[in-house]
C-alpha positions as CSV (number, residue, x, y, z in Angstrom):
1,X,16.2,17.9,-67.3
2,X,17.1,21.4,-68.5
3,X,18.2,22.8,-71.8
4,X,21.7,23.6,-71.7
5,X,22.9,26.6,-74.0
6,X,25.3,26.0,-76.4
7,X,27.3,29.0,-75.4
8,X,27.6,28.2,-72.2
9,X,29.1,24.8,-72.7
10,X,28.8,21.5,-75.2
11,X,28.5,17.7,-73.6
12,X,31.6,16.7,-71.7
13,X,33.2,13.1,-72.5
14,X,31.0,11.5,-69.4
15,X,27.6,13.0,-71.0
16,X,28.4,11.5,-74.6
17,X,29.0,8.0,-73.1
18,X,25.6,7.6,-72.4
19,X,23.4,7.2,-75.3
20,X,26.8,7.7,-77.8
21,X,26.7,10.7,-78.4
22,X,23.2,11.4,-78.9
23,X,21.1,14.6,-77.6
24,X,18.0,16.0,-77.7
25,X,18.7,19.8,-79.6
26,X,16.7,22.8,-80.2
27,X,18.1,24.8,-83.6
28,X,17.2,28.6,-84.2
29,X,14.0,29.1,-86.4
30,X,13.0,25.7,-85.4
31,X,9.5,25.3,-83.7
32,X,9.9,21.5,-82.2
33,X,13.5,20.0,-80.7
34,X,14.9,17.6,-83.0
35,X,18.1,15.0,-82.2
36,X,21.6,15.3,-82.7
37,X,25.1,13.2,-81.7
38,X,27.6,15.2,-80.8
39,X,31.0,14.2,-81.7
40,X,33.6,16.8,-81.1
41,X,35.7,14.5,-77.9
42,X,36.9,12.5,-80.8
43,X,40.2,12.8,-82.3
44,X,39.0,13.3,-85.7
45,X,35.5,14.7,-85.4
46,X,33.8,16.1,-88.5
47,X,32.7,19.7,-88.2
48,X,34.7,22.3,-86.5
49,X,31.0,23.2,-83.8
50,X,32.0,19.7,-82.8
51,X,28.1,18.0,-83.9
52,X,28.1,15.1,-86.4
53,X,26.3,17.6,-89.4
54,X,27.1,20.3,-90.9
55,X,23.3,21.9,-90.6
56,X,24.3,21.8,-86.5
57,X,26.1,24.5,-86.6
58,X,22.2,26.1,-86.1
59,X,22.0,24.7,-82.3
60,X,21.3,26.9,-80.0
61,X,20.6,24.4,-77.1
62,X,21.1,21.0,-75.9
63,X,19.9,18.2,-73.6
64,X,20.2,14.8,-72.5
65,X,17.6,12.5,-74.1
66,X,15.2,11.0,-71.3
67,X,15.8,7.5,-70.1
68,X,12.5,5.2,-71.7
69,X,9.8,4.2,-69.6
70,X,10.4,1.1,-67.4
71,X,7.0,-0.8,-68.4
């Protein structure tokens, strides 16, 4: 998996299916990658940057959240 910049593009619909939304971020001034569902596919979704919270608006990169270990 590789980070994804935010200015080069957010989730598409397909990406947000799995795991509902929900993404493993990195925010600027931030030291450690934190998790975020991103929201912005919906009709009415809540912040204009398209992430569930308004303190999002800080991402600066995204990623798929790893799948969990099989044993």
């Amino acid at each position: 998996m590789n980070w994804v910049k935010i200015t080069d593009r957010v989730p598409t619909e397909e990406e947000c299916e799995k795991d509902y939304g929900w993404f493993l971020i990195a925010r600027k001034n931030q030291t450690r990658p934190d998790v975020s569902q991103y929201d912005g596919h919906e009709i009415n979704y809540t912040y204009y940057h398209g992430w569930k919270h308004a303190w999002d608006d800080g991402i600066t990169h995204w990623m798929p959240l790893p799948d969990l270990p099989k044993d």
